[in-house]
Every structure is written in C-alpha cells, then in structure tokens.
Steps between C-alpha positions, in 0.01 A plus 500: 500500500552766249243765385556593124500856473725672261493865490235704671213425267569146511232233442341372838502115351466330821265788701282410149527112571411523815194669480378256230588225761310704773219517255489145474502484881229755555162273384522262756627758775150704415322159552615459847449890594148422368459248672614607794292812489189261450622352817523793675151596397317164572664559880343833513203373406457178741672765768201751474242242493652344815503870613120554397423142692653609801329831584174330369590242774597817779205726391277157543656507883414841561112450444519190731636740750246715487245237451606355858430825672194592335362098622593620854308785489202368331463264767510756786265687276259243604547513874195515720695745760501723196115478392406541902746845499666315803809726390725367799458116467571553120816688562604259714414201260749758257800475740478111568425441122835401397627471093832352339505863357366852567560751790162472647149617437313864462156603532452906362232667444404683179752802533748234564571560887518165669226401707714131615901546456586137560823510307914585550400893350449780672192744439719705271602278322161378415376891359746394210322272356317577167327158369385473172291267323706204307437163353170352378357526850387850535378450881904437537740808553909471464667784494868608390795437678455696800815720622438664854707754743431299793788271471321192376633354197296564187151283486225409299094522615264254426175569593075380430206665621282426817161613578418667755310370852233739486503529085579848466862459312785310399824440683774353369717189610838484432843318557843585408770380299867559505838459306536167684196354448657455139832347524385153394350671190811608354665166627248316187669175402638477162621903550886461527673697781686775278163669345352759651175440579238807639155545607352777430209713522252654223727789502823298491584555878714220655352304732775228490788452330690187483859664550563814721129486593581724827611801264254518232211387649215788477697658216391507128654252255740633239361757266466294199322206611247763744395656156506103374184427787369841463429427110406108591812353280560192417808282393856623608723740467855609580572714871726589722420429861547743783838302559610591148437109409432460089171280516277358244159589691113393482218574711188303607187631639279326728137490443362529827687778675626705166857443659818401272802309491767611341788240435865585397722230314910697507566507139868360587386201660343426153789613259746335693437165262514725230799678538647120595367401125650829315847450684515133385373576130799804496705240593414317212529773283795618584615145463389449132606899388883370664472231248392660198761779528808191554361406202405766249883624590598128423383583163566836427896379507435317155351824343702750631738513187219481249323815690882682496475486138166645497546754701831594317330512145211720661756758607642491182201582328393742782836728369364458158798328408496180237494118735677195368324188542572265764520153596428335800319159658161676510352500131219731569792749632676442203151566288460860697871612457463448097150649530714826700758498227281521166263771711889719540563500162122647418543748771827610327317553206179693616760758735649576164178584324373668835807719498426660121114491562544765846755692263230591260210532825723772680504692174162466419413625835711753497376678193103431560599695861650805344177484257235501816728769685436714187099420440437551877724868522284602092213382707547706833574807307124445253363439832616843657391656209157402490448553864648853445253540247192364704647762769487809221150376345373510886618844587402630167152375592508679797622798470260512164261447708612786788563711215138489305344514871727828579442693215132483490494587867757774374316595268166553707737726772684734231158554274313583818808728592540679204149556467439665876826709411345640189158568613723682815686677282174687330360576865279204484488331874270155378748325475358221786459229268832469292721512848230219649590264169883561570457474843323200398753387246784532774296283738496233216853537436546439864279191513732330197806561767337326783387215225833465406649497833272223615577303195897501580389463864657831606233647645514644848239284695369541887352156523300513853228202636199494263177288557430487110164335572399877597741660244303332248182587605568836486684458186165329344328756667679744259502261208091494504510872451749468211467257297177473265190366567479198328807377685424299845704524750506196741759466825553179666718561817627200643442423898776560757683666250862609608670776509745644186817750532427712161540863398116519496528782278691282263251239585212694402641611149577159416127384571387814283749368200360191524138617544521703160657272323230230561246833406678505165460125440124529547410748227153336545492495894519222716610398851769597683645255793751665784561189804754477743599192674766288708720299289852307542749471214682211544855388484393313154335796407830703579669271298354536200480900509819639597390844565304338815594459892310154633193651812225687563351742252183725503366422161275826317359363109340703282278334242284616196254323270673674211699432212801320609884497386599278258769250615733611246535841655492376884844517544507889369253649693739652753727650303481903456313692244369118361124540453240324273229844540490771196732785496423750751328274728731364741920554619573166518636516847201344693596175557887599462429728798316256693751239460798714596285581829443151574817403462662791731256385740635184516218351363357325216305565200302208294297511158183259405316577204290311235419707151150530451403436944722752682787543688597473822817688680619340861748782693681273810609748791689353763334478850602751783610255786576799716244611790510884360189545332364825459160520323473610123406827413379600172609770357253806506486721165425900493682541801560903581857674471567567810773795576739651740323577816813653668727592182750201576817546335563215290870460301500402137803341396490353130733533247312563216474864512148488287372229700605688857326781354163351476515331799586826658229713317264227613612503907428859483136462352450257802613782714819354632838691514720355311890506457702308202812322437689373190717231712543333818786718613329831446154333686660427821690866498130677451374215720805600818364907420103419538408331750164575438452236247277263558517259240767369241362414151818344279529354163681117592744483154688798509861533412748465780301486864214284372142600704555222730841624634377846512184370755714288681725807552251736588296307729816448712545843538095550506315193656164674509545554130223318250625374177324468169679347186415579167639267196377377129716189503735369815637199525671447884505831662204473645293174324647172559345182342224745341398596854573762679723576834267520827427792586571690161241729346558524130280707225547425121609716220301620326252643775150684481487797764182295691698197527809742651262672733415159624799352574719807632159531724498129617886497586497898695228335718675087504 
C-alpha cells in the first residue's frame, strides 16, 4: 500500500483521512468508556455498601460478645455466697461456673488487687488491668485491649460492681476475654474469605484479626484508619494494610462496648471485572481504528494526484514564481489551482511596486537621519553652553558674595589698624578699642571660613556619642538667655531617646543657626519649639529622597510661630549668601551651613513651613549602634589661658613664614620654648639635635613632606612625641569623609591665643 509523499514537505493525504475516519470512530468509543466508567462506579458503590453492611454486621457481634459476659456476671452478682461474705464457697462456685467463652472469673477490690483469682491469669497479670467505663451501662467497665509481660496473650476486662458484705465499699467482679473468644466474630456469614476483617479496641488495638491474627494481635491498626476511629469517621476510604494489601476500608463501631470493626475489601479483587471490561472495549477499539485506517488509505489513492497538483502549485507560488492552471478529476482542485494562478500574477505586480516604494523609504530615511544627527550634536553643544553658564552665574554669586563679606570684615581690621598705628605713632597708648574691632573683624572673617567649609562639607569634624536630649537642654538653656523676651522657648525631648555620633560642636552651631533664624521670623515674638525623638526613614522614604540611607535616625526640629517661607523660594533656601532679611542683617550662610553639616554627618535635613503660621526645620542624625558612649559635655566659656608650667619645648613647623611667626610669638607668651621650621626636612634635622622637645606643632599642606609624613616620621624615631596639626583647609591628610583620623589632634587656622593655650595644654597633659 503506498503512502503519497513527494518531496519532504509533502501533503500527509492519508495521515489527514485517517484521522477524520478516527473522528468518526471516536463518539461511540467515548460512549462505551462512559459507560464503562459508570460501571465501574455503580460497583464501587454496591462494594462499599456491602462493605458498610458487613462491619455493621461484625461490630453487631462484638456487643453480643460482650453482652454474654456481662449476663454471666450479673448473675453471680446476685449470689447469696456473695451477700453472706462466704468468700470461699463463692470462689469455688467461680471455678465450677463454666462459660462457652471467657478465662474465668475475678473478684478485686477497689485498688484493683484481687481478692478471688478464679481465672487462667496470674496476679501480675491482673495489676494490668485499667477498666474504664463504656457503653450505655455505666455500672459496666471494658477496658482496652490488654497487652501484658506475663506471657498471656493480649486480653480484654469486663467487669460490674459488687457491694460489699459488711457495706463499707465496692469490689469489683470481673471475667476475661481473649483473642479466641472472637474467632467466630470475624467468621460473620455473608463476609467472604479474602477481606480482612479486625476487631478492635477504642484505641484501634487488635484484638482479632481475621488473617495473621497470631502476629498483629495487641498491635495498633494501620495509621490511617487509627486516626479514622480516633476522629469517629464514617464511610470508607483507601489503605494499605500492614501486608502492603491496597484495600477499600470502613469501620463500624459498636454501641455497647465503644469497640470497632474495621473491614478491608482488596481493591484488585474489585477491579479485576474492570480491567476484564477495558481490555475487551480496547479490543474493540483497536478493531474499529484497524478499519478506518484500511479505509481512509482506500481513499486517499483516488486523491492522491489531485493533492500532487496542489501541492505543486503551492510551491510555485511559495518561490513567488507565476502557476499555470491545472486540470485534474477533482474540480474543487482545479478551482484552487486557478484561484493560485490569478493570486501569482497580483503578487508579480505588488513586488514591482514594493521594489520602487523601499527605493524612495531608504532615501528618505537616510536624509531625515543625517538631519536628527545634526539637531541632536546643535543641541548638545546649546546645552553645554547653558550649563556652563549656570556654572559661571553660580560662582559669580559666590564669590560676590565671599567678596562683599571679606571686604567689610577687611575693612573693619585695616581701619582699626591704621588707626592704633597712628595714635602709636604720636605717643598715644589708647589704642584698646580699634585693635579689639580688628581683632574682632578677624574673628568674623574667620567665622565666614568655617561657614563656608561646612557648606562644601569640608570641614574637619570629631563626631563623638552625644545624648542630644541633654545637648539641647543646655543649648535652650543658653537660648533663654539670648534670645528676647517675648520669644518662648519650649523643649519636648522624646523618651528613650538614642544616642547620635555628631561633632557636638557642629551640632550646637547648627541649633544656634536655626534658633536665630526662627528669632528673625518673629519680629513680634512668639514660641519657639526644640524636640527630639526616635524616628525610622523607610526604604519608600529612601526612595523618594536620594540623598537618604533607609534606618534609624535621631530626629532634632526646630519650629517657630513666625513668618514662614514662601513656597516659591523653598527650594533656595540653602544656597549661600541667598537671604530674604535687609542688607546688613544676615550672611546668608545659615541654613547653607547647616545643610552642609548635616549632610557630612551623614544625615538629613528637612523643611516645613506655611507663610503666615511658621516654620518648622527637622535635622535626621543617624543613630550610634556602637556600645561607646561617652556622656556629652558642654562646652564651658571664659575658660583661663593656661601656660607653660615647665617651659616645654614645642617645634613650629609651618610654611608660611608670617603665619609661623605668630604662632611662635604666641608659644612664647604662653611661656613655652619654642623652635621653628620652614619644611619637613629641616624639622626632623632640629628635631634629631633637641631632644628636649616635647611637642611637634605642624602645618598639614605644606610643599613636599606634607604634616602627616613629617609626624609619621618623627614619631618613629620619637614614640613619646605628642602631635598637634594645624590647617585652614585639608582634604585627606589627616580628615577623611569630613572626620578626622583617631587619635589626631587638629587646631584650625585662624586661631585666638586662648583657644591655643587650650589645646597645646589638653594634648602636653593627653
């Protein structure tokens, strides 16, 4: 039989023709699997109501069991040997009392030791027994299946209760019932030999078992149906017996005793029919499929050539070439290989137009390219212009703004200079006030650096553990004596408040910034809020301010009742030298220098403010998660000068020759002797000649050896040697991050001779 199939996309004609016979096949193949599985379900069914008839019938046996015994001992109950307490004529009525069932008869007292053993098991035996109260009858006790170590097989106790001869108690009188005492139970009629039948007892112990009764009697049933009794199911269910038999399973319970049958039907025994049916109805199948395949190939031999064409005329137009029409036997062929032929000469046509129409689209596309290559390099280049020009406008603001600051300060020094010269000059000696406004002018000047510095975050800060509950108290503290009195000061601090890591000077200033600037928004007075709290920025916080790390922050917010900002100039507020007060009455680096602190403190800095109801300024410091925390100290002001005690020697290295000459001039007013050096070379020469010297003070930018190579090299050669830097702006010498190297001491440029004292004092003595 031959399989058309020309070329290796040929047309599967008779695969195609004998699926649509299958297909024909199929309806009444489903209607016997149906029906067959209807079958198989209606057998399931009448098999697990049989099932659920059967243990009925076994748990029904069990109670008549038990029923038997407890007649027996009701009617010794009523023995007059027993009333009389003739305890020997009743025992022997026990042992001659003789039942179709039991192992004999008990009589214990209320511990349970026997008072009459008239039964097969021994005194031990007997202290196993733990009755408990079954059934409707609660004068009745039957316990569990009973499993002993004195080499009786497992049991079960029924007992009832006596009275006492002389009234004083209750014994009780029992018999005994053993694995045999239940064959014919499991032997029910209408149970067939090949389910498993067992008797069990309230805790699904076997007791009996209708195959291999010997090794499982007085152990549990399998897992599944135990948790089946111990939840009181119902119905069946699928298990595996403890032979590794598949079983469709029910249990029964009996009414009297609480004991349960559980019957096992082996699922094979019922599919066998079933499987029987399916093979026959494959058969079938199989049968009819044969059939239709002889025949859709009987008729794929008449359409084979009409196909041939088909498929031939399809190839032809799948090479875009132009198909003749075709004759064959098959009209509708015929119809689809003219249909293929006019579509050819169409597609002819529309590659011809397609061809001219992606001419003109490549040169379109080519020249709009070159055109957006040209708009987006004029655009780049307007773009770097006009951020070059934002850049220029900023820096001209700046250093306007550095400039105006500068001169005035300038100003104040030189005036008060050349004025104390003059008067000098004549002999006149008052000349206390013009060097205290230049001295004062300086200090000013000095104050712009540090602003500066802390708005490019370049300070030099020695952040250290600060509880800024207390720093703000004493910071209010300081405020109440400052700030006028119509202003009220209020602090909230927050409970359990933990600890910051802040350069509390730093910390301090910032506060103050704040503090005055909320003064100069209440020209009228008003209140004046400082709290601190716990808060958490969140990861969806973080998100949305990029300038923020997702934990734990200390949170410190400043709030007036004063004028507010107006939302228009929010965003502006930290840049330098911007200010909204008259001329002369503010820098402009406030909040520019509390931002840039913030910020090097890894923190975070937020503004709320409403015109016309206040404002309120939130500072985030990170919490300290470190166990170091010293306690904060605020700093104490008027603090004396304290000089040389001993003359130290003390080496001046800087330089600047004018700046090494006041820092000289001023060691010696503190008493100290005091050596210099332009450069690190000629320091550690001097340093090799005197070793007398006691302490190094270096500039840290200095041309070749920088002030941190010089200490490093002469604290190899001196260990005991102290070190104290001097710098107006470093960068990584010494300050890393903004903070500084452990174990550095540092003094900024410029310095006032008290603040010198202090520090050359503190590290002599460290």
């Amino acid at each position: 039989m031959k399989v058309f199939n020309s070329g290796r996309s040929g047309f599967p004609v008779r695969p195609v023709l004998s699926v649509m016979v299958f297909l024909g096949v199929l309806p009444p193949l489903l209607f016997a699997i149906i029906a067959l599985l209807n079958y198989a379900n209606s057998a399931r069914d009448e098999a697990a109501h049989r099932l659920m008839s059967n243990a009925k019938g076994v748990a029904r046996a069990i109670d008549k069991e038990f029923e038997v015994a407890i007649a027996a001992l009701t009617a010794l109950k009523s023995s007059s040997l027993l009333e009389q307490g003739d305890l020997v004529a009743f025992e022997h009525r026990l042992r001659n009392t003789r039942l179709t069932k039991g192992r004999g008869f008990v009589l214990l007292d209320e511990p349970g030791n026997p008072v009459i053993n008239a039964s097969e098991l021994s005194a031990t035996d007997i202290q196993h027994v733990r009755s408990q109260r079954t059934g409707t009858d609660q004068d009745v006790s039957i316990s569990n299946v009973i499993n002993t170590d004195g080499g009786y097989a497992p049991f079960v106790f029924i007992a009832i209760p006596v009275s006492r001869p002389d009234g004083t108690g209750r014994w009780m009188l029992g018999t005994f019932l053993d694995s045999g005492d239940f064959a014919d139970v499991v032997s029910e009629p209408g149970v067939p030999d090949d389910w498993i039948v067992s008797i069990v007892d309230r805790d699904g112990t076997h007791i009996r078992r209708s195959h291999l009764n010997t090794e499982y009697t007085g152990r549990p049933l399998v897992p599944e149906l135990v948790r089946h009794i111990e939840n009181r199911g119902t119905g069946t269910l699928l298990t595996v017996s403890h032979e590794g038999i598949d079983l469709i399973s029910t249990v029964a319970y009996a009414r009297t005793s609480g004991w349960a049958a559980a019957v096992g039907l082996p699922l094979a025994k019922l599919e066998a029919p079933l499987w029987q049916s399916l093979r026959t109805l494959a058969f079938i199948g199989a049968a009819l499929v044969v059939t239709a395949l002889v025949l859709a190939f009987w008729v794929a031999g008449t359409l084979a050539r009409a196909f041939s064409a088909l498929k031939r005329s399809a190839e032809t137009l799948g090479r875009d070439e132009i198909v003749e029409p075709s004759v064959s036997l098959i009209q509708e062929a015929n119809a689809v290989i003219a249909t293929m032929a006019d579509v050819s000469h169409q597609l002819a046509q529309r590659r011809e137009q397609l061809t001219a129409l992606k001419d003109s689209l490549e040169v379109q596309v080519s020249e709009r390219t070159a055109e957006l290559v040209q708009q987006m390099a004029i655009r780049e280049e307007k773009e770097t212009q006009l951020r070059q020009l934002y850049k220029m406008d900023a820096i001209g603001k700046l250093t306007g703004g550095i400039a105006h600051d500068f001169n005035n300060m300038l100003a104040v020094v030189m005036s008060g200079l050349n004025l104390a010269k003059r008067r000098l000059d004549r002999g006149d000696t008052d000349v206390q006030k013009f060097l205290d406004g230049s001295l004062k002018g300086a200090e000013n000047a000095a104050s712009l650096t540090q602003r500066l510095l802390a708005f490019s975050r370049q300070q030099a800060l020695s952040p250290e553990s600060v509880d800024c509950s207390k720093l703000i108290t004493n910071t209010a503290s300081m405020l109440r004596r400052t700030l006028p009195e119509n202003i009220e000061i209020e602090t909230v601090l927050g409970g359990g408040l933990w600890r910051s890591y802040a350069d509390v000077p730093g910390l301090e200033n910032a506060i103050l910034n704040l503090a005055l600037n909320a003064r100069d928004a209440m020209p009228s007075g008003g209140k004046l809020t400082i709290e601190t709290s716990n808060t958490h920025l969140d990861d969806a916080y973080a998100s949305d301010h990029a300038d923020v790390t997702a934990g734990q922050y200390v949170m410190i917010a400043v709030t007036d009742t004063g004028i507010g900002i107006p939302p228009d100039i929010l965003s502006e507020v930290y840049e330098p030298f911007f200010t909204t007060k008259a001329p002369g009455e503010g820098t402009g680096l406030g909040l520019s220098q509390v931002h840039g602190f913030i910020k090097q403190s890894n923190g975070h800095i937020k503004i709320y403010s409403e015109v016309g109801r206040g404002t309120t300024v939130k500072l985030y410091l990170p919490r300290e998660m470190t166990q170091a925390t010293p306690a904060y100290a605020p700093t104490r002001a008027g603090a004396r000068v304290p000089k040389s005690q001993s003359n130290e020697a003390v080496l001046v290295v800087e330089d600047d020759p004018d700046v090494r000459a006041a820092a000289v001039a001023m060691l010696r007013e503190l008493d100290y002797s005091v050596l210099e050096a332009s450069s690190g070379d000629a320091a550690l020469e001097i340093l090799d000649a005197h070793p007398e010297i006691a302490l190094l003070m270096t500039d840290v930018v200095m041309p070749g050896m920088d002030g941190r190579q010089l200490a490093t090299a002469a604290t190899e050669r001196r260990p005991d040697l102290r070190v104290l830097f001097t710098t107006g702006y470093t960068r990584n010498a010494i300050v890393h991050h903004g903070v500084l190297d452990p174990d550095v001491s540092m003094i900024g440029k410029p310095y006032t001779l008290e603040a010198l004292s202090q520090k050359v004092s503190e590290v002599l003595s460290s």
